[in-house]
N, C-alpha and C positions, 0 to 999 in steps of 0.2 A: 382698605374698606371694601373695594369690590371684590376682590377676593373672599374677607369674610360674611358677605350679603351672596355668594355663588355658592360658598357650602351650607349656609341657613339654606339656600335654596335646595340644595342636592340633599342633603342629610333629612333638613325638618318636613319631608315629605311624609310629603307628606306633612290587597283582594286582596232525584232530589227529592225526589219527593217520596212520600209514600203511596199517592194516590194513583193509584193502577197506572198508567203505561208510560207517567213522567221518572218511574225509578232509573237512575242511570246505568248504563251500561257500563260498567266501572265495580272493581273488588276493592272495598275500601278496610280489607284485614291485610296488611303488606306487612311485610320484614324486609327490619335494615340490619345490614352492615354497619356496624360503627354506631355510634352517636350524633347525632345531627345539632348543631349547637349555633344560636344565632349570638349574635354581637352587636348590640344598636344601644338605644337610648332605653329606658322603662316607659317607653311609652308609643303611641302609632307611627306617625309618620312612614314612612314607605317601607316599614317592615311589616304593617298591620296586612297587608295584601297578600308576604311570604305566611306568615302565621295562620290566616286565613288558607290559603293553600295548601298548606299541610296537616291543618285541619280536617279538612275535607277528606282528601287522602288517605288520613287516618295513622300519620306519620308521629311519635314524639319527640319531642325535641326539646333543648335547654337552654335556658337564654344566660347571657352575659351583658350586662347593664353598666353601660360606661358614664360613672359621676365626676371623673375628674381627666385634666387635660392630659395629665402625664400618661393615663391609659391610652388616650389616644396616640401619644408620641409614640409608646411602644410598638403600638400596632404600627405604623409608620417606620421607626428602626427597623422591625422585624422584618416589614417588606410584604405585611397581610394584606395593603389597602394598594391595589394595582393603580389606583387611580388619587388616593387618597380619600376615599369617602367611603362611610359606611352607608347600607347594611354590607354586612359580612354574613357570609353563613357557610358554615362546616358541611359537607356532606358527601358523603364519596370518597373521602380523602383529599377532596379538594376543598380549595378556599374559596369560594364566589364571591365576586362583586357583582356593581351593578343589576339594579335591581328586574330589569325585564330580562336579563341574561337569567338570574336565578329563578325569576318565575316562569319561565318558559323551559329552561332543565327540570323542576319541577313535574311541571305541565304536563312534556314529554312523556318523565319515565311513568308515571301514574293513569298512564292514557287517559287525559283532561286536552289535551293537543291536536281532537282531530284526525282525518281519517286519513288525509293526505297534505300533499304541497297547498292546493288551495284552498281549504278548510285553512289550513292553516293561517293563510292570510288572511282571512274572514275574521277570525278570530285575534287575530293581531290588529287588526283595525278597529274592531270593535271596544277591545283591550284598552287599546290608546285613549280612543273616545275617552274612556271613564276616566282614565289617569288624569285627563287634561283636567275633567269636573276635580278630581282628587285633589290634586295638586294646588288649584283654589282656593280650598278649604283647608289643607293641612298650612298655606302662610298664615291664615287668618288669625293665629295666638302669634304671630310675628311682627302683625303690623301696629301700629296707634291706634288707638279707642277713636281718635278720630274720623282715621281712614276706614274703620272695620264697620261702618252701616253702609258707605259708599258702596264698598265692597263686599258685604253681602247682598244687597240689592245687584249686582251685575252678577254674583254666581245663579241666586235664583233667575234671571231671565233669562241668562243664558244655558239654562238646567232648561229650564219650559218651554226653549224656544228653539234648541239648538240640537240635543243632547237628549232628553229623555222621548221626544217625538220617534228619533230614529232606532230607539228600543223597542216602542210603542208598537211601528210598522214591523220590526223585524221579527216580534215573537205574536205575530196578529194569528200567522197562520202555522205558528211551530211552538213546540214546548222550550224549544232551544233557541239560542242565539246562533247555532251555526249548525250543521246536521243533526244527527237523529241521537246524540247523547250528549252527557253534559263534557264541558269543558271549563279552564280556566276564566275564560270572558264571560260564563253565567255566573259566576263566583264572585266577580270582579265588581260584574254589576250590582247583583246582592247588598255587597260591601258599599257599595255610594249611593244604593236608596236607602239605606239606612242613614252612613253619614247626614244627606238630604235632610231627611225627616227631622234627625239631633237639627238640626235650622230652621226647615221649616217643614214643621210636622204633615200640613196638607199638603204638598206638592202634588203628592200624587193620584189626589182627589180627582185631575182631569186624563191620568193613565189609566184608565182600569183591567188594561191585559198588563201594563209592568207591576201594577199592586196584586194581581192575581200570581206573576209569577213570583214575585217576593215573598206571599204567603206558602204558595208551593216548594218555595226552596227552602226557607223555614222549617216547612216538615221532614226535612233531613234528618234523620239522627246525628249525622255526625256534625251538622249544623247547630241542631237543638243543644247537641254536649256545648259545641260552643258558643252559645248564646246566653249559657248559665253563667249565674254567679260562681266565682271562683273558676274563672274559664282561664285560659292566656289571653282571652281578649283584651285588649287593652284600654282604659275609658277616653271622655275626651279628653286632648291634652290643659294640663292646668297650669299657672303660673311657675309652678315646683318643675314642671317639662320644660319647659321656654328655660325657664333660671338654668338646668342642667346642661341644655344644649348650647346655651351661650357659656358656660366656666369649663366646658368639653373644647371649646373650640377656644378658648382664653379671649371671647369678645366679651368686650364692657359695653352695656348699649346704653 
């Protein structure tokens, strides 16, 4: 049982503008090699961040949607899942796991990663920040209807109290979260004032430089592509997501 409550955990996890001088410093026309091909569930949890990243980027990529257990065994046979968990994702010729491994390769090659070693850790902390909010929110289709008001009452205060403050100060006096162009942890952010809002729509009523930079990242094209219908975005997750990831994992709950 704790085993299968550590991969609910790891797997059900579950990441500009056009206005003159917020455009990033970033060629978002790239060519790949190969195919880039992702491996998860049909739905968010902690691949929504990779898709989002690749988005941006401007990278395509094809997904593989696992509905039943035996796919996962294979991958497992095969010796795809270093760790046993997915996301998996194709690229380079490599097979990646773990999810801040892959978005931080990602990150790198697309120059979203910062200008050096310390940028980089800036950016890596900031990063985390938001997973932690993420990660909150992506158990909430996991828990009981009982526990999930409890528990959204502790994500919102600790969203307003903990977590969106330190965005609030960080981008008061910059367009960025870390130097003078975009990176992954602007993306990242993006990505969970939205989730946010899908909860609780006014959050950000008492932000007004994080809602100011979430309209500005918005203005992205290659954001806007994604934000359309018929995007790879993925919606919230619904009982039909929950259902898959438990008969993925052969849990009866």
């Amino acid at each position: 049982m704790q085993c299968i409550k550590h991969n609910i955990t790891a797997f059900a996890h579950e990441g500009v503008m056009e206005c003159g001088c917020f455009l990033p410093a970033v060629n978002f026309n790239f060519t790949m090699s190969g195919k880039v091909v992702l491996t998860y569930f049909n739905g968010r949890g902690k691949m929504e961040s990779i898709r989002w990243l690749l988005a941006v980027a401007g990278v395509e990529f094809e997904e593989v949607n696992m509905t039943k257990h035996e796919e996962y065994v294979k991958l497992l046979s095969d010796g795809a899942l270093m760790f046993e968990q997915v996301p998996l994702v194709e690229i380079d010729g490599m097979k990646l796991v773990q999810t801040k491994a892959i978005l931080n390769y990602i990150a790198g090659k697309y120059n979203l990663y910062g200008n050096d070693l310390k940028e980089r850790v800036m950016i890596d902390m900031y990063s985390e920040g938001v997973r932690d909010l993420m990660e909150m929110i992506m158990m909430l289709p996991f828990i009981s209807p009982d526990a999930k008001k409890t528990k959204l009452e502790d994500i919102e205060r600790k969203a307003t109290s903990r977590y969106i403050p330190v965005f609030e100060k960080a981008l008061a006096s910059s367009q960025y979260l870390v130097g003078y162009q975009l990176s992954c942890a602007d993306v990242q952010l993006l990505e969970i004032t939205l989730m946010l809002e899908e909860k609780f729509p006014t959050i950000l009523s008492k932000f007004p430089v994080v809602k100011a930079f979430q309209g500005r990242m918005k203005s992205l094209p290659a954001i806007q592509k994604f934000l359309q219908p018929g995007s790879k975005r993925k919606p919230q997750p619904d009982d039909l997501y929950v259902k898959t990831v438990y008969e993925v994992f052969n849990f009866k709950h």
